[in-house]
Biotite code that builds the C-alpha atoms (Angstrom):
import biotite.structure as struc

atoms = struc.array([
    struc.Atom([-47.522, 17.102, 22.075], chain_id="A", res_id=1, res_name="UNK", atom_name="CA", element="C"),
    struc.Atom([-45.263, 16.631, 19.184], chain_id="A", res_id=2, res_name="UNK", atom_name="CA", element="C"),
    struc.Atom([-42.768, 13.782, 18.932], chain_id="A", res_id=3, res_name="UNK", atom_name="CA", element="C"),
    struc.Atom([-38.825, 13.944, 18.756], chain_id="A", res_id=4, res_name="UNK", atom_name="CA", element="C"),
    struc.Atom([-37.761, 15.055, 15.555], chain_id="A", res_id=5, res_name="UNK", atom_name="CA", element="C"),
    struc.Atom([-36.343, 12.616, 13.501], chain_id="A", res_id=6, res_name="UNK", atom_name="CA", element="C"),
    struc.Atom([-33.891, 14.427, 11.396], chain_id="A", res_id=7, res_name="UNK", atom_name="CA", element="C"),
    struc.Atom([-31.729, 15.423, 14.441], chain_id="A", res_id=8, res_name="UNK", atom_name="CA", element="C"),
    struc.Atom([-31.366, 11.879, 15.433], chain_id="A", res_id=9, res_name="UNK", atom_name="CA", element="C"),
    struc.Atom([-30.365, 11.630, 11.584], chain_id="A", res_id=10, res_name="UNK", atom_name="CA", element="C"),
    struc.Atom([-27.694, 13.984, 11.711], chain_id="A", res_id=11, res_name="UNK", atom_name="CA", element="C"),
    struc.Atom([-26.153, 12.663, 14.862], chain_id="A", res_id=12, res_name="UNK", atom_name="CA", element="C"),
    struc.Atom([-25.241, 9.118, 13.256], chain_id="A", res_id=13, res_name="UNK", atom_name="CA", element="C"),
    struc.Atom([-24.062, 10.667, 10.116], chain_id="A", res_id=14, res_name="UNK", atom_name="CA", element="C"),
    struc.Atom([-20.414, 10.909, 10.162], chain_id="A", res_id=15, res_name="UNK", atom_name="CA", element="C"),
    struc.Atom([-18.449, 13.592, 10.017], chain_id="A", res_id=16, res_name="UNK", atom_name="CA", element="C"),
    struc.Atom([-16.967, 14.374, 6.383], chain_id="A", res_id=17, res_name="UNK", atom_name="CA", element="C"),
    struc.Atom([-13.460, 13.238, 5.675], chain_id="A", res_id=18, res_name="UNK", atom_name="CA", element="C"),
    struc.Atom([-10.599, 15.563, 5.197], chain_id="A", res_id=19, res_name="UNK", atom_name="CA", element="C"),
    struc.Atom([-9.018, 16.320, 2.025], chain_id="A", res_id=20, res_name="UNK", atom_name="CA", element="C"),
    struc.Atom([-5.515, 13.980, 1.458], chain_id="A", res_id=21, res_name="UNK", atom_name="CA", element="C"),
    struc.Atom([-3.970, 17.392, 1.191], chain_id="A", res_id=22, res_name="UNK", atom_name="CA", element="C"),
    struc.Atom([-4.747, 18.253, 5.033], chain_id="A", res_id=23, res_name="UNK", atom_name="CA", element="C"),
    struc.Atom([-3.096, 15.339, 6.396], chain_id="A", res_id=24, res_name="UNK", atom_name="CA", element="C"),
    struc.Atom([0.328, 16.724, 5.314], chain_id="A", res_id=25, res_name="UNK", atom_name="CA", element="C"),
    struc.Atom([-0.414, 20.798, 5.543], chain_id="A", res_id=26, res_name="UNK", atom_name="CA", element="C"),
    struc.Atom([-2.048, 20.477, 8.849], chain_id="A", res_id=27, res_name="UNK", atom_name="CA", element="C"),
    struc.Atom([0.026, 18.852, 10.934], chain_id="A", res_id=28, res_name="UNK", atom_name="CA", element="C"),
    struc.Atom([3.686, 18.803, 11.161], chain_id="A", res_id=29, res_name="UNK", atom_name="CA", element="C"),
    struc.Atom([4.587, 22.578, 9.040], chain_id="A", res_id=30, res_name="UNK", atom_name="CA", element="C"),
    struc.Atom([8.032, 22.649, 10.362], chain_id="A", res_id=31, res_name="UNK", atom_name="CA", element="C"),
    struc.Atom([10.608, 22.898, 7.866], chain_id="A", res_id=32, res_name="UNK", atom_name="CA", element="C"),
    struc.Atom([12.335, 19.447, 9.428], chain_id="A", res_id=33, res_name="UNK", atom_name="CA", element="C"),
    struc.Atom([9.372, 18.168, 9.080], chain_id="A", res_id=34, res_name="UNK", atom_name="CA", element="C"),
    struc.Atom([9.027, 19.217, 5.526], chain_id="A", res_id=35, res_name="UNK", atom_name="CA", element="C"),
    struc.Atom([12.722, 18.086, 4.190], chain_id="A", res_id=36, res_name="UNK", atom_name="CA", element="C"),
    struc.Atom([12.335, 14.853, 6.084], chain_id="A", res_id=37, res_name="UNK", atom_name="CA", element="C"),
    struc.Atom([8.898, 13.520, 4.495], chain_id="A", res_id=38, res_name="UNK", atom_name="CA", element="C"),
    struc.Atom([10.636, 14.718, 1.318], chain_id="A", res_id=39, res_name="UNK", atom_name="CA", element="C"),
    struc.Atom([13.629, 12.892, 1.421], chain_id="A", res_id=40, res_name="UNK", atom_name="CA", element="C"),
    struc.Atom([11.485, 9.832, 2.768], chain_id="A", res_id=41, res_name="UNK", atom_name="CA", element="C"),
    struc.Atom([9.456, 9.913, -0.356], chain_id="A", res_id=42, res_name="UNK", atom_name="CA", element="C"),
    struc.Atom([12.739, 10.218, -2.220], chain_id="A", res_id=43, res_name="UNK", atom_name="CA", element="C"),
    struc.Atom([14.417, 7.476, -0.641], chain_id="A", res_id=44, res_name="UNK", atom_name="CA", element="C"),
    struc.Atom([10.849, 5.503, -1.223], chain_id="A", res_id=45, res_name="UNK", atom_name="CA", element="C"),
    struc.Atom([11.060, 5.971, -4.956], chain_id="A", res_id=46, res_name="UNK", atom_name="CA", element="C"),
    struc.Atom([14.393, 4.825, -5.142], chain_id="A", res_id=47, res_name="UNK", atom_name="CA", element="C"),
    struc.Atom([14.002, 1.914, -3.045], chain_id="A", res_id=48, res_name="UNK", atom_name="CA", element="C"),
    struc.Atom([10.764, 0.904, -5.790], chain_id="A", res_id=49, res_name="UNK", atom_name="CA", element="C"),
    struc.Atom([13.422, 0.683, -8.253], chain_id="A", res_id=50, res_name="UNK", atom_name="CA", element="C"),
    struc.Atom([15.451, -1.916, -7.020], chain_id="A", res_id=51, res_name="UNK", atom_name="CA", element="C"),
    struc.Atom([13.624, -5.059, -7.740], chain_id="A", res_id=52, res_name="UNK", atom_name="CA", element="C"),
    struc.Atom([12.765, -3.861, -11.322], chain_id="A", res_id=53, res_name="UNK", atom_name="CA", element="C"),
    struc.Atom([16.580, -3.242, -11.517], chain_id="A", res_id=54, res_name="UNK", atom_name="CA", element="C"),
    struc.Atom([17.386, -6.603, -10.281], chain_id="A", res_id=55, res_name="UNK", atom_name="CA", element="C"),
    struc.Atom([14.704, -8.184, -12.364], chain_id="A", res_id=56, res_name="UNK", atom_name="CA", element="C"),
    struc.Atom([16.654, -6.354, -15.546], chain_id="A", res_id=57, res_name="UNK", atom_name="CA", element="C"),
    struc.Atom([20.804, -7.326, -14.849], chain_id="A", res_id=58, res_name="UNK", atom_name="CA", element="C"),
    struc.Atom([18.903, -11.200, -13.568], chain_id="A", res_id=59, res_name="UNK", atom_name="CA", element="C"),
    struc.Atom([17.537, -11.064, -17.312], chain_id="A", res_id=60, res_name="UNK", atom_name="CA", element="C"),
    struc.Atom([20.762, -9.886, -18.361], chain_id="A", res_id=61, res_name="UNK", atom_name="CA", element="C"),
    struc.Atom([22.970, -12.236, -16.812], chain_id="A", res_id=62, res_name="UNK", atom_name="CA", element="C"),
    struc.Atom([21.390, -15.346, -18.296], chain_id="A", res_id=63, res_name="UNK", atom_name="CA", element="C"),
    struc.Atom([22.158, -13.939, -21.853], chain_id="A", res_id=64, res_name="UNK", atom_name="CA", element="C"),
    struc.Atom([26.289, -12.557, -20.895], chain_id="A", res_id=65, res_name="UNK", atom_name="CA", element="C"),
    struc.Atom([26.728, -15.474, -18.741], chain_id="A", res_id=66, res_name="UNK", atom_name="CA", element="C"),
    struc.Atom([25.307, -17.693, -21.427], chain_id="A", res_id=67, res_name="UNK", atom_name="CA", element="C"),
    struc.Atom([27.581, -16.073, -24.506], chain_id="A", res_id=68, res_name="UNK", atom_name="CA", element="C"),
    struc.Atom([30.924, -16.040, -22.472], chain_id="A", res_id=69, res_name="UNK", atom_name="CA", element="C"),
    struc.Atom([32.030, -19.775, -22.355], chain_id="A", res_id=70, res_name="UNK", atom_name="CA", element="C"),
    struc.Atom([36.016, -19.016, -22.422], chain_id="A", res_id=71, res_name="UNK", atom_name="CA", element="C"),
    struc.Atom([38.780, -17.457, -20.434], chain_id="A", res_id=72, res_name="UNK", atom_name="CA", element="C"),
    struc.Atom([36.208, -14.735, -19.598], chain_id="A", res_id=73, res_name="UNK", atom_name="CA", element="C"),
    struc.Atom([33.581, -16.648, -18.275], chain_id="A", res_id=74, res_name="UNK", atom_name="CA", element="C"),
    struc.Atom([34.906, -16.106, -14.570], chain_id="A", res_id=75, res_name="UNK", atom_name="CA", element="C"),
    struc.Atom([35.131, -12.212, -14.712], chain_id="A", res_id=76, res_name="UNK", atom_name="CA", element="C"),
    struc.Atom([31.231, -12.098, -15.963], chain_id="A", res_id=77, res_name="UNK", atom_name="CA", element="C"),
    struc.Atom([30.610, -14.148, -13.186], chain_id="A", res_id=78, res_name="UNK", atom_name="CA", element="C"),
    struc.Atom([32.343, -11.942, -10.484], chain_id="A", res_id=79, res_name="UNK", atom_name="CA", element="C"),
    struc.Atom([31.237, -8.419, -12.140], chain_id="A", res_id=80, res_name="UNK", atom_name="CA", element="C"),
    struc.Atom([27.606, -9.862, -12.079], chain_id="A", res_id=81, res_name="UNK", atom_name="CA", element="C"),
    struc.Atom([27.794, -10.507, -8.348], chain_id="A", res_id=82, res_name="UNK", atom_name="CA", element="C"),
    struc.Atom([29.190, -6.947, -7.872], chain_id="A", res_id=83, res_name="UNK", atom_name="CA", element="C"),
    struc.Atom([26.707, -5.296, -9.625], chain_id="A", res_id=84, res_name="UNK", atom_name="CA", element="C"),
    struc.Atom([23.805, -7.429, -7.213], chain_id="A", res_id=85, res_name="UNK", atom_name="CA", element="C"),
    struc.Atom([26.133, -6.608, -4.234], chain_id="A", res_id=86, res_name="UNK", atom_name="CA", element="C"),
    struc.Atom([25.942, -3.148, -4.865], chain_id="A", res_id=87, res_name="UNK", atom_name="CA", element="C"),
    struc.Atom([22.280, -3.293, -5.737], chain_id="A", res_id=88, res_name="UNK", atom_name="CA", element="C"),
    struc.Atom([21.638, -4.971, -2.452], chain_id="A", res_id=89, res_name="UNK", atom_name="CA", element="C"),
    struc.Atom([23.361, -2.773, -0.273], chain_id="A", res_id=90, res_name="UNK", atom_name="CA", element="C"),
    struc.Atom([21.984, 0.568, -2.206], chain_id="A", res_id=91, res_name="UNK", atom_name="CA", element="C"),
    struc.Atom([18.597, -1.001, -1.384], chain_id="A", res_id=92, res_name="UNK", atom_name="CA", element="C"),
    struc.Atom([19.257, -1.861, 2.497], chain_id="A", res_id=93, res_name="UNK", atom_name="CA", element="C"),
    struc.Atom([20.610, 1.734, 2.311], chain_id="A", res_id=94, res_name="UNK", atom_name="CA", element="C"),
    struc.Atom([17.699, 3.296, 1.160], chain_id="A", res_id=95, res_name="UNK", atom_name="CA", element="C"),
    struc.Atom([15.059, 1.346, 3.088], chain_id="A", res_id=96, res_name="UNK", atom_name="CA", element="C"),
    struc.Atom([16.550, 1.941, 5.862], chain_id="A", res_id=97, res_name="UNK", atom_name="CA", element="C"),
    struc.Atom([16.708, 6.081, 5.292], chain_id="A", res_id=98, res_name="UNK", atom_name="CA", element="C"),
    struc.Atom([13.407, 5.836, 4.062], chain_id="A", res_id=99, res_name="UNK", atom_name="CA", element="C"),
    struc.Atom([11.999, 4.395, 7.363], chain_id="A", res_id=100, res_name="UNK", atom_name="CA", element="C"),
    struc.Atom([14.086, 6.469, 9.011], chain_id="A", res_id=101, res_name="UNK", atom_name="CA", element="C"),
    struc.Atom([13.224, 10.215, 7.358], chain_id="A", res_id=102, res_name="UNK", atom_name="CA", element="C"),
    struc.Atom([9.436, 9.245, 7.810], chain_id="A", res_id=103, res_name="UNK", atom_name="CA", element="C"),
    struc.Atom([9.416, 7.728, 10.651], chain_id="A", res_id=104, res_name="UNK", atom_name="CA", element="C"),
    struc.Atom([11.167, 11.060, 12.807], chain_id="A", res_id=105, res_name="UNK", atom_name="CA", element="C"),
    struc.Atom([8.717, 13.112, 10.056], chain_id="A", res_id=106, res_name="UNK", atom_name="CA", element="C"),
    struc.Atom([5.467, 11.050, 11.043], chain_id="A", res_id=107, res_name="UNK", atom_name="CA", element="C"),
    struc.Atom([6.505, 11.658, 15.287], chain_id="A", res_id=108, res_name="UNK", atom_name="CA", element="C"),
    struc.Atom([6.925, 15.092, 15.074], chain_id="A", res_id=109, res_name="UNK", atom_name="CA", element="C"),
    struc.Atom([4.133, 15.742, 13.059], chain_id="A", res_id=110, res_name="UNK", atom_name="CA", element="C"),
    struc.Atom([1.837, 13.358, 15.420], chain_id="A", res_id=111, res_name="UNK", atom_name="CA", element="C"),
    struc.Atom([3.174, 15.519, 18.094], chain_id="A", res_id=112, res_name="UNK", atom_name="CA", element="C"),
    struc.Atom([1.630, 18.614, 16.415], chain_id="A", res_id=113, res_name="UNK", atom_name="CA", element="C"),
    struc.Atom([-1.391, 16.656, 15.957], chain_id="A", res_id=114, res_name="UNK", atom_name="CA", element="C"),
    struc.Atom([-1.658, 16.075, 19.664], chain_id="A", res_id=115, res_name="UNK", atom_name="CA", element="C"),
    struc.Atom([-0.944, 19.608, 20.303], chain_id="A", res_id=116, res_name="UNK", atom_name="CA", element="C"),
    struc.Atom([-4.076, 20.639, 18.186], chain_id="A", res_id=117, res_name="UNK", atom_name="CA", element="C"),
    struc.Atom([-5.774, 18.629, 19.583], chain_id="A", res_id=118, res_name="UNK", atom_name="CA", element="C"),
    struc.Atom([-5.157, 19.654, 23.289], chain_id="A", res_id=119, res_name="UNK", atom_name="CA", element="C"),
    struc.Atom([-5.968, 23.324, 22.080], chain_id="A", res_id=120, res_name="UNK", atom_name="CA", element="C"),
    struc.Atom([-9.132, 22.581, 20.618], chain_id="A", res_id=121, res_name="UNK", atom_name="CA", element="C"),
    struc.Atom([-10.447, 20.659, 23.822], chain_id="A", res_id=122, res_name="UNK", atom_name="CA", element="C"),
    struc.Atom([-9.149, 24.035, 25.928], chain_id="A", res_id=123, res_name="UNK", atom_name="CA", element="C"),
    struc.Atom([-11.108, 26.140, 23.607], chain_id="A", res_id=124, res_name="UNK", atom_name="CA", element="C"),
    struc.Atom([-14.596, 24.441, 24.182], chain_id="A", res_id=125, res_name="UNK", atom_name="CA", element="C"),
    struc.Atom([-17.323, 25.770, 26.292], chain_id="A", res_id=126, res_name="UNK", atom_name="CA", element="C"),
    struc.Atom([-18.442, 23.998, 29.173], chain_id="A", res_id=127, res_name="UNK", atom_name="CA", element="C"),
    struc.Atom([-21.452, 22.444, 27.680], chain_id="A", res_id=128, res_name="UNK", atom_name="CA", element="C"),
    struc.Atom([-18.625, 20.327, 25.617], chain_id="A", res_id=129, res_name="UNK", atom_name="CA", element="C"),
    struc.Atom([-17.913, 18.835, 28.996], chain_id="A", res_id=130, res_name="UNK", atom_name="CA", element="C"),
    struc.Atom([-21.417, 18.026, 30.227], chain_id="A", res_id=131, res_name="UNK", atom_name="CA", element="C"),
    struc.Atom([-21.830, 15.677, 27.254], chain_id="A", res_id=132, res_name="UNK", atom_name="CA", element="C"),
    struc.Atom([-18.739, 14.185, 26.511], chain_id="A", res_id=133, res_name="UNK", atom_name="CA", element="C"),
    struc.Atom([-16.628, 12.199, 28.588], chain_id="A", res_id=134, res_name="UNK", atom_name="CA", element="C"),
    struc.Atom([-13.982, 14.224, 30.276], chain_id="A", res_id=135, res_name="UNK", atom_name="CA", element="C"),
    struc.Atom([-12.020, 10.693, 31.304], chain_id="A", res_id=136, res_name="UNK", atom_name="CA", element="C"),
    struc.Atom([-11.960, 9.431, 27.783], chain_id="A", res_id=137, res_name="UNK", atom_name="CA", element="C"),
    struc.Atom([-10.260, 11.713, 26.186], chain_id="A", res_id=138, res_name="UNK", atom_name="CA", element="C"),
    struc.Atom([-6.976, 11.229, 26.676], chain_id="A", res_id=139, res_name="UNK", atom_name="CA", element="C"),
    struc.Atom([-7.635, 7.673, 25.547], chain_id="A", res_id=140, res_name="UNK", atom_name="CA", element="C"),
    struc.Atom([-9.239, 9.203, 22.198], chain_id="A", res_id=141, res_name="UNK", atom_name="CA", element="C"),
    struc.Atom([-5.976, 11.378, 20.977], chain_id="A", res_id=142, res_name="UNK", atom_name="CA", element="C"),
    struc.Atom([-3.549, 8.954, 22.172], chain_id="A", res_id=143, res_name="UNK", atom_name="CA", element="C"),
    struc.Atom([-5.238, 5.801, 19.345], chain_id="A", res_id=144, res_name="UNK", atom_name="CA", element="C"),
    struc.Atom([-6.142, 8.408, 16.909], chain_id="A", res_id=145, res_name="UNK", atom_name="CA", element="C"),
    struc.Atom([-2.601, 10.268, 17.250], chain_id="A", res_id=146, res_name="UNK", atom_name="CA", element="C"),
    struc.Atom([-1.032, 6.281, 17.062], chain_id="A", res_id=147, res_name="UNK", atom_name="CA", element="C"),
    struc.Atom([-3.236, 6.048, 14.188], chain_id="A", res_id=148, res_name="UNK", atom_name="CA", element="C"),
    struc.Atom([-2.138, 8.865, 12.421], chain_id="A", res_id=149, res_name="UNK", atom_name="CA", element="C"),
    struc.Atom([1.671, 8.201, 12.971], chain_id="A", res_id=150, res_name="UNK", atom_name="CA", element="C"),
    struc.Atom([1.350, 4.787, 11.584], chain_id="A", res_id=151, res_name="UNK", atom_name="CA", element="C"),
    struc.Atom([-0.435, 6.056, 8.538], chain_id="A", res_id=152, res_name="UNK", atom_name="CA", element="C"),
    struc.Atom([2.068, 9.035, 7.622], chain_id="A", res_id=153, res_name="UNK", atom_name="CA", element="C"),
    struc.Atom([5.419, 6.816, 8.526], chain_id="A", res_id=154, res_name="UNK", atom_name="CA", element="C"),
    struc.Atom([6.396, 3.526, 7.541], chain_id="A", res_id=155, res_name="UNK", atom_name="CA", element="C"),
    struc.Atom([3.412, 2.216, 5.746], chain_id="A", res_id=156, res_name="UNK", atom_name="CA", element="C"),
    struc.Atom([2.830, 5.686, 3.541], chain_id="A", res_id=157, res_name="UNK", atom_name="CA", element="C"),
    struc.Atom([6.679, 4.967, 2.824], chain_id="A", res_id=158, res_name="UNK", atom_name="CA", element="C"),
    struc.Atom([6.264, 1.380, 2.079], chain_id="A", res_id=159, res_name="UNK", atom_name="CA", element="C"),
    struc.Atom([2.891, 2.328, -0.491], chain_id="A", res_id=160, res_name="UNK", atom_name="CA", element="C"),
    struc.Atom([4.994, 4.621, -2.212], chain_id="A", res_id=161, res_name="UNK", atom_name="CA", element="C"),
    struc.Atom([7.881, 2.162, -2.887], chain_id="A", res_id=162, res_name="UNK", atom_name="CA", element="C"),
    struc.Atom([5.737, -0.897, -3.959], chain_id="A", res_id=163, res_name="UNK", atom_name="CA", element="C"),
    struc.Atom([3.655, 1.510, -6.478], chain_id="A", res_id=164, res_name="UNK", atom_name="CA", element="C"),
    struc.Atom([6.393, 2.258, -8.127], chain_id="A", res_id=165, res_name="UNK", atom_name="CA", element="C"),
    struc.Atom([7.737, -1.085, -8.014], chain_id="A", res_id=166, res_name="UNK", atom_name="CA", element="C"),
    struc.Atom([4.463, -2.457, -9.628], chain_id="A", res_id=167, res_name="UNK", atom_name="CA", element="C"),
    struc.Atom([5.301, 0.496, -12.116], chain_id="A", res_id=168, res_name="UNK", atom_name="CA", element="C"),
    struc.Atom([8.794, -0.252, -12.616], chain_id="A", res_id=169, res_name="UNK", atom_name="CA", element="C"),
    struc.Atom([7.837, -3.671, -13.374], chain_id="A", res_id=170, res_name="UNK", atom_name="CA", element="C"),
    struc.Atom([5.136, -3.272, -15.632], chain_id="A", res_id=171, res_name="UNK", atom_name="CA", element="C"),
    struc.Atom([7.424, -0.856, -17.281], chain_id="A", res_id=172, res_name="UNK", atom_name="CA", element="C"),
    struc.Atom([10.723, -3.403, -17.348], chain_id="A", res_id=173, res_name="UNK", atom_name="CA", element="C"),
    struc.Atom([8.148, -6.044, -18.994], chain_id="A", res_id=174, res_name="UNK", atom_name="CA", element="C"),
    struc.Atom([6.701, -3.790, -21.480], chain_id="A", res_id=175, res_name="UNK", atom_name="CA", element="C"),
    struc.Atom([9.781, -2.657, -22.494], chain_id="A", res_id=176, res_name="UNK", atom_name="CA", element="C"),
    struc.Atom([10.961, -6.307, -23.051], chain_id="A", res_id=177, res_name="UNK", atom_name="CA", element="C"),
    struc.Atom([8.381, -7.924, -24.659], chain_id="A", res_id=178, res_name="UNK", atom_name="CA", element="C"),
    struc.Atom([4.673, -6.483, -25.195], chain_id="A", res_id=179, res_name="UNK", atom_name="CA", element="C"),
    struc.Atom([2.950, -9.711, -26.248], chain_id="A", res_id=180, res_name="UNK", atom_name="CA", element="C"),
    struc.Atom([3.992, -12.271, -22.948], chain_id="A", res_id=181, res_name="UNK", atom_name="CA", element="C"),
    struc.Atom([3.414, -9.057, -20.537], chain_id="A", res_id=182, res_name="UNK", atom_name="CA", element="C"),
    struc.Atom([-0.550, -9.099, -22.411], chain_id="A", res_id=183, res_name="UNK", atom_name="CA", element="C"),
    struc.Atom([-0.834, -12.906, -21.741], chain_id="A", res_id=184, res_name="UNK", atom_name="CA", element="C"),
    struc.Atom([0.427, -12.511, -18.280], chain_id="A", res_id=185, res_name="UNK", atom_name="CA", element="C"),
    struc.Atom([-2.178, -9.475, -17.827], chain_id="A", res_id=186, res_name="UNK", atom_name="CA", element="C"),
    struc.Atom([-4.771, -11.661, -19.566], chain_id="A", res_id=187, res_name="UNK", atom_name="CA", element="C"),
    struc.Atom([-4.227, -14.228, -16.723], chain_id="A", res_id=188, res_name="UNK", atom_name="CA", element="C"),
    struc.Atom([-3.742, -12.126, -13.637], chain_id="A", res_id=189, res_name="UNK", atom_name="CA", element="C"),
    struc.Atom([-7.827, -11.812, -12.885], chain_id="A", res_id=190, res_name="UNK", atom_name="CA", element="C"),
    struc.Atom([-8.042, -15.291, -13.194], chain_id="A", res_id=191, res_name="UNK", atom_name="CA", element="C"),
    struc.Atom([-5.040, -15.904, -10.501], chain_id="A", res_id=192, res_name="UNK", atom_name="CA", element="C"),
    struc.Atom([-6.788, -13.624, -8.582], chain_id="A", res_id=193, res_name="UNK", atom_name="CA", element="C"),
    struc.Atom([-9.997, -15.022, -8.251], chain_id="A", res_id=194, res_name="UNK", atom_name="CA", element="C"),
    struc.Atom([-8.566, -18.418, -7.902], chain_id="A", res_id=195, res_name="UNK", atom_name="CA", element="C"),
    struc.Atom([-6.542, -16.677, -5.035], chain_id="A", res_id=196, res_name="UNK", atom_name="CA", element="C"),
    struc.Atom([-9.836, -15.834, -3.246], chain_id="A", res_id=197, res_name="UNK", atom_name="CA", element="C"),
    struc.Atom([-11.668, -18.566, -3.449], chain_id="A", res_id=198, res_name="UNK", atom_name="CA", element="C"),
    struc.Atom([-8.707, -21.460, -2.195], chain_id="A", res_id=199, res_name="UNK", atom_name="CA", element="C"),
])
């Protein structure tokens, strides 16, 4: 009598292969809403990146106007200064806040697709299906993975996107304003890093 064979049991804990990136965004979600919305949420992202490289340029800047206007003047350089981070601050809270917003009603309606899908492709299986998975469980199974999915295509996708091109921006910003100190400072970063894991 022969024995079980083993490569079956070997193809049963193999997981399934992932999906593309590009079928997290075509297959779920192919409204048009859905569309403009996740684009102005990257949008609003991109801009909201640029803000702290922006500040990090006029705070660079100030130190050098503030520092050359000692006369009459000096008051107006101080005022215009705190208009221009005023207005930087509330383009940013602006933004952020449209940014969570356009991906946030982009990543529910496209979850809701996803649970949709779903739903159809458990009405499509046979009856065997049934007999070896659990019926009960389910429900429990698209409701985490659709949570799962929203939290991954909202906020936090929207939140990657903005500090990447912050840590762009800012590479960029120092680069642009002096090559050598931005080498040193990359020179050191492993080393902060490490010490940053061990303590």
């Amino acid at each position: 009598m022969a024995g079980p064979d083993p490569s079956k049991d070997k193809n049963k804990d193999e997981a399934a292969p992932m999906a593309p990136f590009s079928a997290v965004f075509s297959s779920f979600g192919r409204t048009t809403r859905v569309k403009l919305f996740r684009f102005l949420g990257f949008l609003c992202s991109v801009v909201s990146g640029c803000v702290y490289p922006l500040m990090a340029f006029y705070f660079a800047k100030s130190f050098e106007d503030l520092g050359a206007q000692l006369g009459p003047d000096y008051m107006k350089g101080v005022r215009d200064l705190a208009f221009v981070f005023l207005y930087l601050g509330t383009g940013g809270f602006v933004f952020l806040v449209a940014q969570a917003f356009f991906l946030e009603v982009a990543a529910s309606d496209a979850t809701t697709d996803f649970k949709i899908q779903w739903f159809n492709a458990l009405l499509r299986q046979d009856m065997a299906y049934y007999d070896i998975k659990d019926v009960s469980s389910q429900a429990t199974v698209v409701s985490s993975n659709a949570s799962k999915f929203k939290r991954g295509v909202g906020r936090k996708l929207g939140e990657g996107i903005q500090f990447t091109v912050t840590v762009i921006g800012g590479f960029v910003y120092a680069f642009y304003e002096s090559w050598e100190v931005s080498l040193i400072i990359l020179a050191v970063v492993p080393l902060m890093a490490g010490t940053a894991a061990f303590f």
